[in-house]
Each structure stands twice: as structure tokens, then as C-alpha cells.
N, C-alpha and C positions, 0 to 999 in steps of 0.2 A: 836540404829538405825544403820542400816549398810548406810553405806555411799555407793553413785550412782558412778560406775567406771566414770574416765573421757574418753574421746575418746579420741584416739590418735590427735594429730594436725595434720591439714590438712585435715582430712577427713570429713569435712560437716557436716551437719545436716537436719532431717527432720522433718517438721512439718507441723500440718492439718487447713487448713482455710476452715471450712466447710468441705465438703465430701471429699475436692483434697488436693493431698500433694503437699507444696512445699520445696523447699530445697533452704538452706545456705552454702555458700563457699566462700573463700576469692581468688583474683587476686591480685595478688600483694601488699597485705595488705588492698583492698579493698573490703570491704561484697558486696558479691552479693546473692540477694534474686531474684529466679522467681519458676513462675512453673510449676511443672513438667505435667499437665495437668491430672494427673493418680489419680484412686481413690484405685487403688492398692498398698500398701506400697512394696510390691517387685520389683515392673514395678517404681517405684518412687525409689527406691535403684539405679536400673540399669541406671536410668536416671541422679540422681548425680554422681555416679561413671565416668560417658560418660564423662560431665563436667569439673571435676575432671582432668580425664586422658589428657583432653584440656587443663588445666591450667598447666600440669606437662609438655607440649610437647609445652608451649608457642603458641599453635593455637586458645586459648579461644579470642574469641570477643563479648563486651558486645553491644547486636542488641535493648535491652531495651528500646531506644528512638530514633532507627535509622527509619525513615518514608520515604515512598513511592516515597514523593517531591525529596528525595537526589539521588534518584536511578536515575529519570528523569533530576535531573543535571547531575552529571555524563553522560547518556546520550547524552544531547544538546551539553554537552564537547566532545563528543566523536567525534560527526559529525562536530561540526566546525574546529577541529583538525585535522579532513582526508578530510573536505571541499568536507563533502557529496553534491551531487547538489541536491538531493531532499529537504534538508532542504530550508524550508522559515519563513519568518519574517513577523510579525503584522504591522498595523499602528505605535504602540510600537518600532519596533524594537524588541520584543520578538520570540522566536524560536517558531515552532509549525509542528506539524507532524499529519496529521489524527490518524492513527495508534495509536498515544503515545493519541489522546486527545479523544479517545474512551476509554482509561484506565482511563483518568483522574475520569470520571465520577463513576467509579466505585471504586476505588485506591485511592481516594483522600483523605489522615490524615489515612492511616492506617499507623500499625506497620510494619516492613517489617519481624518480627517473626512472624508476626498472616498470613501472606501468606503461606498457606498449599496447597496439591493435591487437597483437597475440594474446598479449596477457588478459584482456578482456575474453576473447576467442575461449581462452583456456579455464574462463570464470564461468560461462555459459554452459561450456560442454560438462562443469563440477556441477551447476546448480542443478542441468537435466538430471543427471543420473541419480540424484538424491528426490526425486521427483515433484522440483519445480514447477508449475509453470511457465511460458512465456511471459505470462502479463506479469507475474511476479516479478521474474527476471529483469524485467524492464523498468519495473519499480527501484529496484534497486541501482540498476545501471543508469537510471536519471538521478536518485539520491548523487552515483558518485562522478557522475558530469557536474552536477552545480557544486559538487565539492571542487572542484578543480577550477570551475571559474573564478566562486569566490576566494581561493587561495590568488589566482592572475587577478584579481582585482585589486587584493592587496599586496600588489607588486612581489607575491612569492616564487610565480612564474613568468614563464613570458607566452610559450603553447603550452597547448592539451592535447591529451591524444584523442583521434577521430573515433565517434560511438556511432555504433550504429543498432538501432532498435530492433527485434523480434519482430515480424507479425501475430497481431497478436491475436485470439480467436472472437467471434460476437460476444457483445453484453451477455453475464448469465442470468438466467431466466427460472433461477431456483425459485421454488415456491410450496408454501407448507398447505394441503389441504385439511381442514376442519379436523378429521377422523387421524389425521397424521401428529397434527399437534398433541390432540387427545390421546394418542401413544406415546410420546415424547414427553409430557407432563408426568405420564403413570412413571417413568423411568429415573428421571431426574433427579441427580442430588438436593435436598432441604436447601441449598444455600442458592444454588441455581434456579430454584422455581419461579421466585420474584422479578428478578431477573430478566428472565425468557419471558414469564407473566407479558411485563411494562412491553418488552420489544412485539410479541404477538398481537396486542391489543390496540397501541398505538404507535407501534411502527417508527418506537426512538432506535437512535443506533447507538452501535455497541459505547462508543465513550461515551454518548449523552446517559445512558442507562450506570455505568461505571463509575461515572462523576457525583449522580443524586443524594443527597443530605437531606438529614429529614427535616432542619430550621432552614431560612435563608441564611448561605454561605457571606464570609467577607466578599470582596471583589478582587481580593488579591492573592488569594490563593486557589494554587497554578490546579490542584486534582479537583476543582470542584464547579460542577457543568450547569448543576440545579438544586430543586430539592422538593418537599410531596410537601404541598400546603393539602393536608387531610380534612380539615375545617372547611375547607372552599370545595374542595374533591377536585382539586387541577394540580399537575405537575408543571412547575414552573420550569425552563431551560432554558438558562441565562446565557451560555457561552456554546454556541451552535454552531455548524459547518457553514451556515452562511453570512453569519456573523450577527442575524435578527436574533433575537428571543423568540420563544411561541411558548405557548401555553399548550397541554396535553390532557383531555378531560381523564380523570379518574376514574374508572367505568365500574358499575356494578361487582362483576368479579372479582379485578383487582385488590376490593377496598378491603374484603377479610384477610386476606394475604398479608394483604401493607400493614394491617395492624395488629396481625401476630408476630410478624417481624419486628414490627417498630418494639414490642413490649419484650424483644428479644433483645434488642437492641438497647435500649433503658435501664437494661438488667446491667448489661454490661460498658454504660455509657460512651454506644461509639455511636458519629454524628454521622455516621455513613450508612445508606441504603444495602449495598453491596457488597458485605463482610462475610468472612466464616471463625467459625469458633475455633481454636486450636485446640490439640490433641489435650494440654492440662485442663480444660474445661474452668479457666479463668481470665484467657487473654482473649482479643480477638485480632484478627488482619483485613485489611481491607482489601477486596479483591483488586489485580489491574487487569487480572486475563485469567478467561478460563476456558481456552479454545479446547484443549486436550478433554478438560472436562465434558464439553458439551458434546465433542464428536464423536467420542467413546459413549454419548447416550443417545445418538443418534441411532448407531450402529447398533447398540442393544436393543431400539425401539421397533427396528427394520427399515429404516428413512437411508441405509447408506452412508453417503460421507454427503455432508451438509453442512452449509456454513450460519452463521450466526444473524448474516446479513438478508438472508432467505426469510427471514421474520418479518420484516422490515419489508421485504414485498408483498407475505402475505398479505401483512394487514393491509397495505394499501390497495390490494385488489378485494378482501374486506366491506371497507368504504364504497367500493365503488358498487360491487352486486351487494348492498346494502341499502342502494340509494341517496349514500351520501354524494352531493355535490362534488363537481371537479372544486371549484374554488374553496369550498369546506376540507376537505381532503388536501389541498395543496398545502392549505395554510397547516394543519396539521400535522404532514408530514415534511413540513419545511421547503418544498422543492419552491424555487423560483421560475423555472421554464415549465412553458407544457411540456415540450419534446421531452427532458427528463424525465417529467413526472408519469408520459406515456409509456414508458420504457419499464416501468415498474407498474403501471395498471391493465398493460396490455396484455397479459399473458395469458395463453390461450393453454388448457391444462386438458387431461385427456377427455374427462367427463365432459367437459363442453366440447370436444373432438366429436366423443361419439352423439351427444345432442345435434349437432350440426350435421351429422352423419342422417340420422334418421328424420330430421327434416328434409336435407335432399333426396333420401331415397323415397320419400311421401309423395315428394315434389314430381318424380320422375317418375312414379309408379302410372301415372296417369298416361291413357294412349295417346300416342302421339296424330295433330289430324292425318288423313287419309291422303295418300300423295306426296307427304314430306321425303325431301330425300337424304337416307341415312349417312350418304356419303361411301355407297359400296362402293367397290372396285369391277369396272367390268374385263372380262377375256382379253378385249383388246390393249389393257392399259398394261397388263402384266409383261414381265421382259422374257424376249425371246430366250428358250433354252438353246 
């Protein structure tokens, strides 16, 4: 019986579990078994070899039981470590990001090997039919590219797998006119009005409006953005999307509102702007989101489906047909570039459509001089039948 050569050491082995091969190699004097997904034993060579040449160059990392959860720590680390402002916190104290919890539901207890180009593929086509967006989609599919880095940063990986983004549609250009808000107010729940109030009038956004307390807050806690100095009549916001402070005037309307809340609020000693009473009519909670809320009172008011952030342009085109200053207005509304801040004052809504309208038709109604040529077409230019 001739005796089976031995293989050299170190170089692996393959074997068939069913149709697919998998291969064996050791790390550091530890087997590792996975595999190669191939039902080609050539294309299953080239794939232990890859491996291989990993463990000869010290970059093998064994991802076997590395899952989805750890990528999303990392994550949550990331952003309390650069004390991103968009992060927010549960009733818990737990972290939470739309973005990361539109993964959740899809991502939840996988592998972070079984994540492929498909598997993404197959994330896009769940999110449409639940009626995503692109741009959303893409919110989230960057959320879980830097997850994936920062795990290869910290030597969890060694690749990623390749993302590739949506087209996504132009800036939207939502915007509330006068008579629309004025619908919108009539409909709204008591806990919301204050609320919408702040964002229509001075154009905070939704976390700076979420975050407000009625005294100045510590500096170290993570829910709180600002707070309503009612004495001075200015809203202070301390922790901004640009990282400045600004100040927000307290405008005449606002201030009966602010201060039947406030005595609402003092009843029930909570330091928060942004709360609702609960059902025993003893506790209170502090709001972190009330999209469902708002957009079921859009739809009541006849506005359609609207978002929160449409406030936020109103007022700043507001300011502008108000004769507020660009540079008053900028600081205001926090923006640091013109081109930004254009993007939200430039909106050209229908009334000013049809204003524009009947100026040019004023413009043109006037005869044209005598001899001008209209640009007809003559006999000779038309094409032969």
C-alpha cells in the first residue's frame, strides 16, 4: 500500500461538507475551520491560500463570532467620545439614532462575515418596500460603513465589504405658508404647540427645541441643548449643530405660551420645556420625539405629510420677506455658509409663482414695435411631404 504524502505544514487543508468546500488552517496554533462558500475545489484552493497568506502577514482576524451588536457599540463609542449632538438617550439612558435603528431591524444577531454586496442589495430593496427613501437609505448605509471601519480600526477586521450609495433626489424645499401654520396650530395637541410655536417663529431645530430647560442646564448633561431666559426674552442654545451658541429672540407670541407652560411645568417640577403629562395626571415625561404625533396633525390640518424640519425653513424665508437682514437671519438661524443658508431662503412657493406670473404678463401685454420679427416660419422652410 503506498503510503498518502503528508502536506507540508502550514499549509491547510480542504474538505467537502456537502457540495461546498471548507478549509482548515491553524492561527497561532489555533484550527480554524470555515468556509470557503465555493463548490469549486480550485476557487476553494485560492480562497485558503488568501487566508493563509493572512496568517503569514499577521492580518488574519478570526470574524467567526464577531455580530452586528459589536459594530453598533463601537459606534454609540464613537459618538459619545466626539460628543456628537445628534446622539440621544431613552427613558433608559440608552443611546439611539434613527439611522442605526432602521439597521437594527434588519442586522439584528447576524454574523458580520455573512454581510456581503448582496446582503446590502437585499437591505435596500426591504427598506423601499416599507416606504423609505433613498436619502434615508443612505443615512443608514453610511451609519453602517463607519461601523465597519471603526471595528478595521480596531484591528476587528481586516476588509469591508464594498457600499455603494443611492442617487439621491434634490434638497427638499418643504415650506409652511402663514395660513398653513395657522391650520396646523388649530389642530395640534396642548403638548406640541410650544413646541412647533419655538421651531415656526425662530427656525430652532427639532433637538435644539427637545433639549430646552427652563433654568441654565449643567454642561454635562448629555439631553440638554439650552434653555428660555423669560427675564431677558431670548432662548439661549448652548449645544448647536455647529458647535457656536446663538441666542433666539423670544418674540411677542411666543411669550403667553412659554408662560403657561412654564406654570405647568412648576406644578409638576420638571426642568424641561418639552414634556407631556401622563395618563395618572401626576407624573410627567419628557418628550425625545413626536414625529407620529406631528404628522397625524399635519394630515388632520390638510398640509399632507410634512416634516418637522419645514418649520425651520419657513421661518427663515420669514426673516427674509420680513426684511430681516441676511447676516441677522444667518446668525439666527445658525447657518455658517451663504450657499446653505440659500437653500432654505430661496424658496419660491406658488403665490410668488403666480405674482411673477402676472408681472410678466403686464410686461408682455404691451405691443411689440412695428417690424419686429416674431420668428414665424416661412413655406419654404417646412419639410418636403
Amino acid at each position: 500500500m503506498i503510503a498518502k504524502p503528508k502536506r507540508p505544514v502550514g499549509s491547510g487543508s480542504l474538505y467537502l461538507r456537502g457540495s461546498i468546500w471548507w478549509c482548515k488552517f491553524h492561527d497561532h496554533g489555533r484550527a480554524i475551520r470555515v468556509s470557503t462558500e465555493e463548490t469549486n475545489r480550485g476557487d476553494a484552493q485560492k480562497f485558503l491560500t488568501k487566508k493563509l497568506a493572512e496568517v503569514a502577514s499577521d492580518e488574519y482576524r478570526d470574524t467567526r463570532k464577531l455580530r452586528y451588536e459589536t459594530l453598533v457599540r463601537l459606534y454609540y463609542r464613537d459618538y459619545e467620545v466626539k460628543k456628537r449632538k445628534s446622539l440621544r438617550f431613552d427613558k433608559k439612558g440608552n443611546p439611539y439614532l434613527d439611522k442605526v435603528n432602521r439597521l437594527e431591524k434588519f442586522f439584528r444577531m447576524r454574523l458580520v462575515n455573512s454581510i456581503k454586496k448582496h446582503t446590502l442589495v437585499e437591505y435596500i430593496l426591504d427598506q423601499r418596500k416599507q416606504g423609505l427613501s433613498d436619502a434615508s437609505i443612505n443615512r443608514s448605509l453610511a451609519a453602517l460603513k463607519h461601523m465597519f471601519k471603526l471595528a478595521q480600526a480596531d484591528e476587528m477586521l481586516v476588509k469591508i465589504p464594498k457600499f455603494e450609495m443611492l442617487a439621491e433626489n434634490p434638497p427638499r424645499q418643504g415650506c409652511l405658508r402663514r395660513e398653513d401654520y395657522a391650520k396646523l396650530a388649530a389642530v395640534l395637541p396642548k403638548e406640541l404647540q410650544l413646541p412647533t410655536a419655538i421651531a415656526w417663529y425662530t427656525g430652532a431645530r427639532l433637538g435644539e427645541v427637545l433639549g430646552l430647560q427652563w433654568t441654565a442646564p449643567p454642561e454635562d448633561e448629555p439631553n440638554a441643548h439650552g434653555w428660555i431666559d423669560r427675564k431677558a426674552g431670548v432662548i439661549h442654545l448652548l449645544r448647536t449643530k455647529s458647535g457656536q451658541p446663538r441666542d433666539l429672540p423670544l418674540l411677542a407670541p411666543l411669550r403667553p405660551m412659554v408662560a403657561e407652560r412654564a406654570l405647568l411645568a412648576e406644578r409638576f417640577k420638571c426642568p424641561y420645556v418639552c414634556f407631556r403629562v401622563n395618563r395618572d395626571k401626576r407624573t410627567y415625561e419628557h418628550m425625545q420625539s413626536f414625529r407620529k404625533a406631528f404628522t397625524h396633525a399635519c394630515e388632520k390640518a390638510g398640509l399632507g405629510k410634512r416634516l418637522f424640519h419645514d418649520l425651520r425653513r419657513s421661518a427663515i424665508k420669514c426673516m427674509i420677506d420680513s426684511g430681516v437682514s441676511q447676516t441677522q437671519a444667518m446668525r439666527i438661524s445658525g447657518h455658517r455658509t451663504v450657499s446653505t443658508f440659500r437653500r432654505y431662503s430661496d424658496i419660491f412657493n406658488e403665490s410668488e409663482m403666480a405674482a411673477a406670473a402676472k408681472k410678466l404678463e403686464a410686461f408682455h401685454a404691451e405691443p411689440l414695435p412695428v417690424g419686429t420679427d416674431l420668428g414665424t416660419i416661412d413655406d419654404e422652410d417646412l419639410p418636403i411631404q
